[in-house]
C-alpha positions as semicolon CSV with decimal commas, in nm:
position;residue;x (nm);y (nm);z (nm)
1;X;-1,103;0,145;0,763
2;X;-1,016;0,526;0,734
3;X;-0,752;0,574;0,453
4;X;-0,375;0,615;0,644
5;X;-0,141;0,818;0,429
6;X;0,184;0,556;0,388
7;X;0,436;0,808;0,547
8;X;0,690;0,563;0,632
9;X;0,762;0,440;0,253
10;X;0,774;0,767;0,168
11;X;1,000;0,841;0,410
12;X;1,241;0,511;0,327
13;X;1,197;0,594;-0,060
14;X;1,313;0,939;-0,020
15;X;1,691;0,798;0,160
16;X;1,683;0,501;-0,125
17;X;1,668;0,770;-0,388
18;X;1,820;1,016;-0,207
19;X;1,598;1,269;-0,219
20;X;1,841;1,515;0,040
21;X;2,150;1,475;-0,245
22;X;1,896;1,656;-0,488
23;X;1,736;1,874;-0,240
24;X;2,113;2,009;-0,212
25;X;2,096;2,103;-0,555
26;X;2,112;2,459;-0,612
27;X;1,725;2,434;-0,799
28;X;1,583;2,238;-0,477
29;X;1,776;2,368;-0,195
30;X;1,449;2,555;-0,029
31;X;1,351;2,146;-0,012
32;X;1,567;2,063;0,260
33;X;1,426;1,705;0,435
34;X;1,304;1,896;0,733
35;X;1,065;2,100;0,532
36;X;0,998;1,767;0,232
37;X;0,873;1,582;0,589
38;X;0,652;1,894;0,695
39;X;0,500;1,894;0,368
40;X;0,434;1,542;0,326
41;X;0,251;1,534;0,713
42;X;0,067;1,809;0,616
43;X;-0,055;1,672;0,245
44;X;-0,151;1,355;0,469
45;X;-0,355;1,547;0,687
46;X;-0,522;1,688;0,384
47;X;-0,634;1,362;0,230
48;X;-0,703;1,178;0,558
49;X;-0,974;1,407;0,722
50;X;-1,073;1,643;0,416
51;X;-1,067;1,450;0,106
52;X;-1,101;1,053;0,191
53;X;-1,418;1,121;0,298
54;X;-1,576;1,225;0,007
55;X;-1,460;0,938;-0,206
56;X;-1,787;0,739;-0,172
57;X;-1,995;1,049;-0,203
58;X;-1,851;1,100;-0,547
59;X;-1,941;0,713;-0,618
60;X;-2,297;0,792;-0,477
61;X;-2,352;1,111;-0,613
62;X;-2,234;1,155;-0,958
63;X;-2,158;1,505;-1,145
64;X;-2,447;1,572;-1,377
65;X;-2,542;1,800;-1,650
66;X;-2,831;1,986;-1,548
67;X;-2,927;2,254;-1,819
68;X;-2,631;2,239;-1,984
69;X;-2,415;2,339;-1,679
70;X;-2,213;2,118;-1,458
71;X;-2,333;2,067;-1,133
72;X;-2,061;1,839;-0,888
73;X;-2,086;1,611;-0,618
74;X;-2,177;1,718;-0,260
75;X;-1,821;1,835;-0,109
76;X;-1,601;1,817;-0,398
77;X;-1,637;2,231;-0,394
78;X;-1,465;2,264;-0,056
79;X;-1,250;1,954;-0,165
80;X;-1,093;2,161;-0,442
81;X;-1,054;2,494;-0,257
82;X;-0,871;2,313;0,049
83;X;-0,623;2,187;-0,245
84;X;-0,637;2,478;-0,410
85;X;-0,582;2,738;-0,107
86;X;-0,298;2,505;0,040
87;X;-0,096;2,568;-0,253
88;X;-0,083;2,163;-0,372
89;X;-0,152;2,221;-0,750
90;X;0,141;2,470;-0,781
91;X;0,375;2,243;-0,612
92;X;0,668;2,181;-0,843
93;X;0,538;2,489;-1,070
94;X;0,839;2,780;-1,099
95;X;0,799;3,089;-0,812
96;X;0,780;3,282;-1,084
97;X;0,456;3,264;-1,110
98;X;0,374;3,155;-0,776
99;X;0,453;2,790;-0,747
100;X;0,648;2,598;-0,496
101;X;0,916;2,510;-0,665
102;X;0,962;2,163;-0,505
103;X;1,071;1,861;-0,697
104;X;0,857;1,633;-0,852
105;X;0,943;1,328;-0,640
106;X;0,749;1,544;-0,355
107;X;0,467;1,595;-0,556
108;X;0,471;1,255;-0,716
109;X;0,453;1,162;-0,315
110;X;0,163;1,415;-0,253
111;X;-0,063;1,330;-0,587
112;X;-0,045;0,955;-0,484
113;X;-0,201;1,030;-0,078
114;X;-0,484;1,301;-0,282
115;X;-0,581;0,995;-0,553
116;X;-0,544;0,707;-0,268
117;X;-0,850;0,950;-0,071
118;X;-1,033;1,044;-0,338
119;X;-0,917;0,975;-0,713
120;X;-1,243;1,149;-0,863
121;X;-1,156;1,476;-0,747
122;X;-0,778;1,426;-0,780
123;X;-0,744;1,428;-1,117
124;X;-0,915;1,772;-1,153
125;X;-0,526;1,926;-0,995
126;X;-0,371;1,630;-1,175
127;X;-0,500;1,782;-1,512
128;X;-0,375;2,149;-1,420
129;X;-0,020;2,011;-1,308
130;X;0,049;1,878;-1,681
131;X;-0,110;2,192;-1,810
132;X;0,103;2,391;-1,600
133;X;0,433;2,267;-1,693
134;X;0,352;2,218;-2,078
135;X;0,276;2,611;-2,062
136;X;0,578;2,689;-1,896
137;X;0,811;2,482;-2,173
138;X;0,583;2,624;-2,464
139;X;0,390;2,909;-2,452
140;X;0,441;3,261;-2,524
141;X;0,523;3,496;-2,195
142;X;0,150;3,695;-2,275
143;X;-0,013;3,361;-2,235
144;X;0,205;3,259;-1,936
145;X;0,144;3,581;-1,788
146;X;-0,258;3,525;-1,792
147;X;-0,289;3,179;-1,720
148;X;0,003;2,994;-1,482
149;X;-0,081;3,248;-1,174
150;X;-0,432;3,171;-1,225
151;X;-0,378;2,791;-1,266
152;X;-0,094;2,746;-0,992
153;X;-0,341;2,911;-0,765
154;X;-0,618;2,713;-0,863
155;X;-0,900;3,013;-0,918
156;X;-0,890;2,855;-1,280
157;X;-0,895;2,470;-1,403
158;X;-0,763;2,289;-1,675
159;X;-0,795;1,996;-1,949
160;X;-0,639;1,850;-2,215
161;X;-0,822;1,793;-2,529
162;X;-0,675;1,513;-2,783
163;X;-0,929;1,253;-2,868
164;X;-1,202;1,255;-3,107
165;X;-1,454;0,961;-3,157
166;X;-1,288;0,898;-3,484
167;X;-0,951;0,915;-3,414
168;X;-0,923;0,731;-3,066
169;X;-0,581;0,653;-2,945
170;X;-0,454;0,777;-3,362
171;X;-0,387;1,149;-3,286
172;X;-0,308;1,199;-3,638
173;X;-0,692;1,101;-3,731
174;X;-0,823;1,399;-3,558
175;X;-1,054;1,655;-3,755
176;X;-1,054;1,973;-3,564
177;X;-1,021;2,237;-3,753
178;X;-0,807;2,622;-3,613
179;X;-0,885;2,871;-3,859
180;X;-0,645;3,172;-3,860
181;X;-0,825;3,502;-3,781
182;X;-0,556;3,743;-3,870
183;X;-0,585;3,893;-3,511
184;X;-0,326;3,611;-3,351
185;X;-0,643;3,421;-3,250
186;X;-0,797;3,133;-3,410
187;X;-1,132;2,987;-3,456
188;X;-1,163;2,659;-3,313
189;X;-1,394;2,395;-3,476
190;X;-1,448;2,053;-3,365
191;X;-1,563;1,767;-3,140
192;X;-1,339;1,587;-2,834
193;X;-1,420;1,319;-2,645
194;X;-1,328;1,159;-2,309
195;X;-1,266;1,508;-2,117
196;X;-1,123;1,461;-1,778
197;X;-1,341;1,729;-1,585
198;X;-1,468;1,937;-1,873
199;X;-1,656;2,153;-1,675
200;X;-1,736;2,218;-1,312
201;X;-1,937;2,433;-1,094
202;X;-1,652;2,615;-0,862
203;X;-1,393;2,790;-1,069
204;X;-1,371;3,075;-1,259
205;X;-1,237;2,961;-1,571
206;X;-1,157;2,612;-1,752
207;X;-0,868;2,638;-2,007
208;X;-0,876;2,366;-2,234
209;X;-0,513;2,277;-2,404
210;X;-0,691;2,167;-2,765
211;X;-0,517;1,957;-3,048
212;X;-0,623;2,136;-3,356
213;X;-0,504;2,121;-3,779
214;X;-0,431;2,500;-3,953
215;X;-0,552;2,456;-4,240
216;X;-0,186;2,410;-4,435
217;X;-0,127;2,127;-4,152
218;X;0,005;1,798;-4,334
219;X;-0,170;1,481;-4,252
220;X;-0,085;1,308;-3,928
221;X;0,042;1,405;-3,605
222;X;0,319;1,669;-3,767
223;X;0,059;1,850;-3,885
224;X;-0,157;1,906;-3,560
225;X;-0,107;2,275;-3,352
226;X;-0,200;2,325;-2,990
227;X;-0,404;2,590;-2,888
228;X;-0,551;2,739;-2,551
229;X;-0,889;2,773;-2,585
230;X;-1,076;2,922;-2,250
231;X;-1,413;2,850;-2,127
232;X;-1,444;3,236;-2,049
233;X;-1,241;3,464;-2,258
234;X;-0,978;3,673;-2,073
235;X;-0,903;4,058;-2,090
236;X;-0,542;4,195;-2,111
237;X;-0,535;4,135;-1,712
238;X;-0,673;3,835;-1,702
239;X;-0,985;3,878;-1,625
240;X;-1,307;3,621;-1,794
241;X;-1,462;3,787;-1,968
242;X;-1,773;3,639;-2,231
243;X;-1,832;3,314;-2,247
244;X;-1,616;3,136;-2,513
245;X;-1,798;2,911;-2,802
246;X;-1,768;2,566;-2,610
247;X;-2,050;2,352;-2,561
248;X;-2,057;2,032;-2,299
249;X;-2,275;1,819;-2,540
250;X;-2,322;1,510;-2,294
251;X;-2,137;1,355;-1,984
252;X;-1,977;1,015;-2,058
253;X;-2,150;0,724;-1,838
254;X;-1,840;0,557;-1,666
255;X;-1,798;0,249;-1,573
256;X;-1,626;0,389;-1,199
257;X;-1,526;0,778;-1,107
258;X;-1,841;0,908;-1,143
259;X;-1,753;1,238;-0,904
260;X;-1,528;1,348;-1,236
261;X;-1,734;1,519;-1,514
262;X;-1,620;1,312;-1,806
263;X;-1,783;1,523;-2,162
264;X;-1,767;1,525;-2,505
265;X;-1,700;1,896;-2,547
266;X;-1,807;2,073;-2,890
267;X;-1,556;2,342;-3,000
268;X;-1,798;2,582;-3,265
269;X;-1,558;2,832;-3,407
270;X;-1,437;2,895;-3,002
271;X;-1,176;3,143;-2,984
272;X;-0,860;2,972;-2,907
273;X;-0,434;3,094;-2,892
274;X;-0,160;2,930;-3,033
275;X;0,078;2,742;-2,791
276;X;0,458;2,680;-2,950
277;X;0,480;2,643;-3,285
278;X;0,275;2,617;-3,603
279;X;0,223;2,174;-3,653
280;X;0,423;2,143;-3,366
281;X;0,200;2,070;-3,143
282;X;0,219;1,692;-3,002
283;X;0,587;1,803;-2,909
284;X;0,411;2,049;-2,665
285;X;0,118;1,835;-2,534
286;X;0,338;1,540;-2,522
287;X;0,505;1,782;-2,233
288;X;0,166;1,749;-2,051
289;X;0,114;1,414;-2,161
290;X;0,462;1,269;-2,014
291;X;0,352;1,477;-1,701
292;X;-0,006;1,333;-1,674
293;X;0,159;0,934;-1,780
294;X;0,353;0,960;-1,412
295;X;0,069;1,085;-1,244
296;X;-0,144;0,855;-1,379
297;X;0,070;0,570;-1,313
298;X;0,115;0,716;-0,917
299;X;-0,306;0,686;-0,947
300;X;-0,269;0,291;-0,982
301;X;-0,061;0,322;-0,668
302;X;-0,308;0,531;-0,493
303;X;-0,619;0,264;-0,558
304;X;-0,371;0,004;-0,476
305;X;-0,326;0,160;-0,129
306;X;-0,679;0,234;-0,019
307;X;-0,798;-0,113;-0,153
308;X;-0,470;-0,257;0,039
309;X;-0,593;-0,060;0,389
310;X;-0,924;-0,167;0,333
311;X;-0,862;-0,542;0,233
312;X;-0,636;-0,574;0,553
313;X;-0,861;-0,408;0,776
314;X;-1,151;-0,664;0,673
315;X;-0,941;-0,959;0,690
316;X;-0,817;-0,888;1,031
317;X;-1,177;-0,857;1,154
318;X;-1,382;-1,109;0,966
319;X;-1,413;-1,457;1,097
320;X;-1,508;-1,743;0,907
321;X;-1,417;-2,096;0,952
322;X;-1,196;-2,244;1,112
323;X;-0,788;-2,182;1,005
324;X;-0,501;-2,389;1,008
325;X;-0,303;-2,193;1,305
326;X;-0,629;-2,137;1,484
327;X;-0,678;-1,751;1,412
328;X;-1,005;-1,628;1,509
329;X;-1,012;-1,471;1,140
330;X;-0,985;-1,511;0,768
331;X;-0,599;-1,382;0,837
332;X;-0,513;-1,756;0,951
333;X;-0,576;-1,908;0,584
334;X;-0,255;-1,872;0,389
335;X;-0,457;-1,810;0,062
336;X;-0,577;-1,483;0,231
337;X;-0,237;-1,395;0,371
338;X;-0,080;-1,479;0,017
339;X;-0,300;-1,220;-0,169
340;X;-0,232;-0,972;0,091
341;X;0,140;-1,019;0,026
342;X;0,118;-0,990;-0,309
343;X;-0,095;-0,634;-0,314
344;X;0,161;-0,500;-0,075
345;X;0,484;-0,641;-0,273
346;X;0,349;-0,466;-0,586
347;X;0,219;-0,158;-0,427
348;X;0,564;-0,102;-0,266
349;X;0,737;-0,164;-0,606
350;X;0,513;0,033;-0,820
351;X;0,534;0,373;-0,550
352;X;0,901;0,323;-0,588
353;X;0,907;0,274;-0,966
354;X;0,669;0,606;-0,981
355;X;0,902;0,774;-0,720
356;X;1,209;0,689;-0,928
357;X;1,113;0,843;-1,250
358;X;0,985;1,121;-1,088
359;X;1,356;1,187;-0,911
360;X;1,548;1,112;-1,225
361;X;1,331;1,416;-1,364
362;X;1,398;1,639;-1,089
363;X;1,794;1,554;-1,103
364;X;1,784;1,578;-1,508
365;X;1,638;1,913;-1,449
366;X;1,889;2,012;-1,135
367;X;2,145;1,891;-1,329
368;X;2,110;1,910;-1,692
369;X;2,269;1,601;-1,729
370;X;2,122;1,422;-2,014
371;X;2,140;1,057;-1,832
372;X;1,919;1,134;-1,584
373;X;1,652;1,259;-1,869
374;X;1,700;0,918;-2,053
375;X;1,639;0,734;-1,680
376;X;1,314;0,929;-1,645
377;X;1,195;0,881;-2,028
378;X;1,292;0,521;-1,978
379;X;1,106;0,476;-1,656
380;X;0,759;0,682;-1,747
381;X;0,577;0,409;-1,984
382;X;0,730;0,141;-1,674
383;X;0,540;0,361;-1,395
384;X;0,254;0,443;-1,583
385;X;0,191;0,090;-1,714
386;X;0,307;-0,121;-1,407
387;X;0,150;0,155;-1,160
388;X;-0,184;0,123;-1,319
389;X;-0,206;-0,288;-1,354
390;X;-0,087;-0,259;-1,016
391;X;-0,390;-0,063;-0,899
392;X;-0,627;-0,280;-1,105
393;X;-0,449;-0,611;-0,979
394;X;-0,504;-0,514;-0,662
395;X;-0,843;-0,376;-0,623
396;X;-0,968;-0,723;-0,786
397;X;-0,739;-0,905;-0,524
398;X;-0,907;-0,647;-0,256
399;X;-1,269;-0,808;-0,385
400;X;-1,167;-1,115;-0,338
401;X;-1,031;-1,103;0,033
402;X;-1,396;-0,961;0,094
403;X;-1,554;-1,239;-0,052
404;X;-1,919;-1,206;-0,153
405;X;-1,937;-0,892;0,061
406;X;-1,666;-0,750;-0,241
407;X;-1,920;-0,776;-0,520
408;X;-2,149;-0,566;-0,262
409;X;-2,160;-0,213;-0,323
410;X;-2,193;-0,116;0,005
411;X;-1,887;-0,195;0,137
412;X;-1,663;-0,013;-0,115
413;X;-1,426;-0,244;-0,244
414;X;-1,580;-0,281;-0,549
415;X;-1,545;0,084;-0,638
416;X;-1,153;0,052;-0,634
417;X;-1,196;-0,181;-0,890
418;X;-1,418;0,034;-1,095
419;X;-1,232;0,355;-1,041
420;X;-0,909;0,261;-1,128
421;X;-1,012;0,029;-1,451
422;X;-0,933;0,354;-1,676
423;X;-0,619;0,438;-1,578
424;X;-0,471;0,129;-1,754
425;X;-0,637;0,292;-2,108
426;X;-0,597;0,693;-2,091
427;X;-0,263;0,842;-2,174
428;X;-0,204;0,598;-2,391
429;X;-0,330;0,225;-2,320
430;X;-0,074;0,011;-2,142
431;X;-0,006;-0,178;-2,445
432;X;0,146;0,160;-2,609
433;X;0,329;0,238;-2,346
434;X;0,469;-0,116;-2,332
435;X;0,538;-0,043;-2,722
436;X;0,693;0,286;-2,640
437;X;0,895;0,106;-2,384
438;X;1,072;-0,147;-2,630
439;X;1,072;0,139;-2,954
440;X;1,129;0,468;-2,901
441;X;1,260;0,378;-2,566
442;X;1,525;0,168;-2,773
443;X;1,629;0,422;-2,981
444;X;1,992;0,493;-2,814
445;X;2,066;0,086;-2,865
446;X;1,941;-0,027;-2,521
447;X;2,198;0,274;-2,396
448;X;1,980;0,382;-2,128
449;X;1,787;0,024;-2,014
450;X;2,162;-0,163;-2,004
451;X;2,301;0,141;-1,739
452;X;1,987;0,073;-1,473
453;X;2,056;-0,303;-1,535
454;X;2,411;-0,207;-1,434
455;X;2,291;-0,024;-1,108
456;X;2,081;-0,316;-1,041
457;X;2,311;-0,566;-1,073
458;X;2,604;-0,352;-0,898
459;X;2,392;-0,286;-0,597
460;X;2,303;-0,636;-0,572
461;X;2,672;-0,779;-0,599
462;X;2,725;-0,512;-0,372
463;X;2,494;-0,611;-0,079
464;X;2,694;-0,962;-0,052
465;X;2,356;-1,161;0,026
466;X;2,247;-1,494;-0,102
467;X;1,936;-1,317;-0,120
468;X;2,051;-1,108;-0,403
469;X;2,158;-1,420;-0,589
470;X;1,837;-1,452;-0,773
471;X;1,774;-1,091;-0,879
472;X;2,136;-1,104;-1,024
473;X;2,025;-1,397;-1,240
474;X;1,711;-1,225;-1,337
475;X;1,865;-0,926;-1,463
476;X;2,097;-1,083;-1,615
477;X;1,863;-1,268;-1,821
478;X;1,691;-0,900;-1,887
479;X;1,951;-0,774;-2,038
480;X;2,013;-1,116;-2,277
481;X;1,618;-1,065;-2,367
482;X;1,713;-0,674;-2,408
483;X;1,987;-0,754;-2,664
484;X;1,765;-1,012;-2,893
485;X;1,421;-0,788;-2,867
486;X;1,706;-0,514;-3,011
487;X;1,770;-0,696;-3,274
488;X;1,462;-0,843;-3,372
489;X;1,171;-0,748;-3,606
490;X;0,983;-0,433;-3,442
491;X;0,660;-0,580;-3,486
492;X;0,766;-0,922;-3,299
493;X;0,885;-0,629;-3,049
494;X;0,565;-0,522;-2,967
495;X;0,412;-0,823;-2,972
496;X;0,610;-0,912;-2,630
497;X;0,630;-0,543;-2,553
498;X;0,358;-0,613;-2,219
499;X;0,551;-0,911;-2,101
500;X;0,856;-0,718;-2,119
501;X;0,754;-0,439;-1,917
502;X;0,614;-0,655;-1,694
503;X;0,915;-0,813;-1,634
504;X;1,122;-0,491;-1,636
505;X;0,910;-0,420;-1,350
506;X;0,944;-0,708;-1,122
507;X;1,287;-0,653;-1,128
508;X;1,283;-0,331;-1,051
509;X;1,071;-0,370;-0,796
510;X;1,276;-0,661;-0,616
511;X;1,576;-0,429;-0,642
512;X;1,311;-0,187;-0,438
513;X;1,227;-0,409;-0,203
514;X;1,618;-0,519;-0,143
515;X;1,702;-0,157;-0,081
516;X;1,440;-0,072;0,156
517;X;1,537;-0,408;0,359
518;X;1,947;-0,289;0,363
519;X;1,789;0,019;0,535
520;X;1,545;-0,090;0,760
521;X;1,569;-0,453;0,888
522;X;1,185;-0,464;0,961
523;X;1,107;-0,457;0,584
524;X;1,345;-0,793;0,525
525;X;1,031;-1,029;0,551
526;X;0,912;-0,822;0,261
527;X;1,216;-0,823;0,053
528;X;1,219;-1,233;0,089
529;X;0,882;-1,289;0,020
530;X;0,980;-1,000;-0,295
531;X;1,257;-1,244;-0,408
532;X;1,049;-1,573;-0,374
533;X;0,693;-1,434;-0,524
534;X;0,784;-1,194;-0,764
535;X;1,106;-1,306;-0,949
536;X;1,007;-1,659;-1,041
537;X;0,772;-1,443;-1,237
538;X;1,089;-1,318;-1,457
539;X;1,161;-1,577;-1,684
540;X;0,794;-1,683;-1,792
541;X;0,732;-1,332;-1,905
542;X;1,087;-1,309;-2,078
543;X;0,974;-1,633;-2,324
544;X;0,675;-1,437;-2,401
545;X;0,860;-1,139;-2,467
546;X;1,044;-1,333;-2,719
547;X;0,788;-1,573;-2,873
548;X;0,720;-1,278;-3,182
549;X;0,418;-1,205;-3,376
550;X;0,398;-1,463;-3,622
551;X;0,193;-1,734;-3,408
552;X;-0,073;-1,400;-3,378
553;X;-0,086;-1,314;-3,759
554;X;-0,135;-1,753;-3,762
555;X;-0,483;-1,697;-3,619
556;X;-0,789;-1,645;-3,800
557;X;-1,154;-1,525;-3,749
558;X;-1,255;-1,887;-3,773
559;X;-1,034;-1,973;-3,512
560;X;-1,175;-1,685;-3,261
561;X;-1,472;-1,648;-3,301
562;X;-1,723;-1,946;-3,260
């Protein structure tokens, strides 16, 4: 089935969170709903006839390393220039240097229809987004000057270079070394792994944000710089100029998104410029990182999609047996229609989890009110972490609805499942972000998790349903579980950190659903079956949350391992 942008959520999301109250905003007002809507049709059209189809030639044809250059998959060159000459990487960049300007919920929106047609080449604009804005917070105006035009316009490409084989998800392991020249510039030494799109065949220059130790850095992560460190090395206008001392060693063999050039990238006394300040640098790739953590998370939702549209649109069509209420096809067995349900409850809840961080960035930034900044820090480890299990849980449940024909190659559900199995572990596994969630999330006392429990709970006292009844209950028992995790042992924290999320989520999602149904009475089946399928959920996950660590620490190798 050809991918279908989904329009209409977007469309329903954008009055839930009300999108036209911020687009009134002095920073948004060139994003009135008229133009939001011609953007959005037009970003479908994009990813529905340009990009979708070159998601299985990226499967089929992987990026390879042929004499030490890049060479990419058939297509993804025009791919990128059609994203690249329609203005989509610079979308929520400042006009200043020749961005959009548009809020991040509309990009958030856009990003998800790009990854849902092809997530290989999507997270080559994905990278330059994070890069973008992290330049704009940190770097000098020379640097700003030579790169953002270049990268909002998409002539030049971008990474972000943190992990060594070392160090792994431990930043403050890393080795690279930035020796001082005495010029301003800086000779990079060192090895990164795990490169999101490295190197490619199709733009002029890759800048490569680098985590790098001076050499009077302190140990750990407050001792690390950030540094731009080109492929090609620019004159005073900007123009590449030799090539830069950066070496793709090897390609990583993935397990799915084989149209993105994954490398291990050697750094041999590379030129490289200073972004922020001297050992602050995880405050200014954390900027990209945050970023890159939404757009990841709006990835899950974009595999959860496609595999959705394409589990549907083989269910509908395949007959097999005979059903209970006599359908001609596997859509008549309520075990098929029950895992179809549950990929479209959770897609629907993660889009608008995704959707709502994004916003409460856009209004913390409209507004400078520092409520709406603790909403979106709250709510990025929730959409990267549910967004991404989301897209995993339902790719596998895509499989299965194909049956035998799933575990087939050839008829492409099994690459959802493969392509989307990463984004649970890069920026930052799910687990951290789940331990992010209930730590440095916590810091303020639970100030900013109790007010969205409030909204939730208001809302649903609010709607005067007996439907609401049971999402009342469950966030009330939230917030109970909120105020013991707060005062519990940090380490017993973490060790129901996942469950808690997970929970977090549900209701959050429920509270989705609800809203979409007060709007438009066709989505009310949904909203019931969201009530009666995801909140009994709740309270399981809440005794985990609780159970601690020490039944963990109890086990030993004997007891694990045969």
């Amino acid at each position: 089935m050809p991918y279908r942008a989904p329009l209409a959520d977007y469309h329903l999301l954008h009055r839930i969170l009300d999108l036209p109250g911020l687009t009134a905003t002095g920073l948004f007002a060139h994003a009135s709903p008229d133009v939001v809507d011609q953007i959005l049709a037009e970003a479908a059209r994009l990813s529905e006839t340009t990009l979708a189809p070159l998601n299985r030639v990226g499967d089929q044809h992987p990026a390879r390393l042929v004499n030490g250059k890049v060479v990419t998959s058939p297509g993804f060159a025009e791919g990128y220039r059609a994203i690249a000459e329609g203005g989509w990487i610079g979308m929520a960049a400042s006009p200043d240097h020749g961005g959009m300007g548009l809020p991040l919920t509309v990009t958030a929106a856009v990003n998800e229809m790009m990854g849902a047609a092809c997530l290989a080449l999507q997270l080559n604009p994905l990278m330059a987004q994070g890069q973008i804005e992290a330049l704009e917070s940190h770097a000098s105006p020379q640097l700003q000057a030579i790169y953002l035009p270049r990268l909002i316009s998409g002539e030049w490409c971008a990474t972000m270079n943190l992990t060594e084989p070392q160090a792994g998800s431990d930043v403050g392991a890393l080795t690279t070394r930035a020796e001082p020249r005495g010029d301003g510039t800086f000779a990079i030494t060192g090895r990164k792994i795990f490169i999101t799109w490295a190197d490619n065949d199709f733009s002029a220059n890759v800048c490569h944000l680098v985590l790098a130790r001076l050499p009077d850095g302190g140990p750990g992560t407050r001792g690390i710089s950030l540094f731009m460190v080109p492929k090609f090395l620019p004159d005073a206008a900007g123009r590449p100029g030799p090539r830069n001392a950066i070496r793709v060693a090897r390609l990583e063999e993935k397990l799915g998104l084989h149209g993105s050039p994954t490398a291990e990238l050697l750094f041999e006394g590379a030129t490289g410029w200073l972004v922020g300040q001297p050992h602050k640098g995880m405050a200014a790739m954390f900027t990209m990182m945050n970023n890159a953590r939404l757009g990841v998370g709006m990835q899950g939702v974009s595999v959860a999609e496609a595999a959705l549209q394409q589990a549907w649109a083989w269910a509908k069509d395949r007959r097999q047996g005979k059903t209970p209420d006599g359908s001609a096809t596997i859509l008549g067995h309520a075990d098929v229609r029950r895992m179809l349900a549950e990929m479209r409850l959770h897609s629907f809840a993660a889009r608008a989890i995704g959707l709502a961080c994004a916003c409460a960035s856009d209004r913390a930034r409209a507004t400078g009110d520092a409520a709406w900044a603790a909403r979106a820090a709250l709510l990025t480890p929730i959409a990267k972490a549910y967004g991404t299990d989301t897209g995993a849980l339902v790719a596998n449940l895509g499989i299965q609805i194909h049956g035998g024909m799933g575990f087939i190659e050839e008829t492409g559900a099994a690459q959802f499942a493969r392509d989307v199995r990463v984004t649970q572990i890069y920026e930052g596994t799910n687990g951290i972000q789940a331990m992010d969630l209930v730590g440095r999330k916590f810091m303020d006392g639970g100030a900013a998790a109790y007010a969205l429990l409030d909204e939730i709970d208001r809302s649903a006292r609010a709607a005067a349903d007996h439907s609401t009844d049971a999402l009342i209950a469950a966030t009330g028992a939230l917030r109970s579980t909120t105020s013991r995790l707060l005062a519990s042992d940090q380490n017993d924290r973490f060790a129901g950190a996942v469950p808690y999320l997970a929970a977090f989520a549900r209701i959050l999602g429920v509270h989705y659903h609800l809203a979409a149904a007060a709007l438009d009475a066709r989505r009310a089946p949904l909203a019931r079956l969201a009530v009666t399928r995801l909140l009994p959920e709740v309270p399981g996950l809440l005794a985990l949350s609780e159970t601690g660590a020490a039944d963990l620490y109890a086990l030993t190798e004997a007891l694990v391992v045969p």
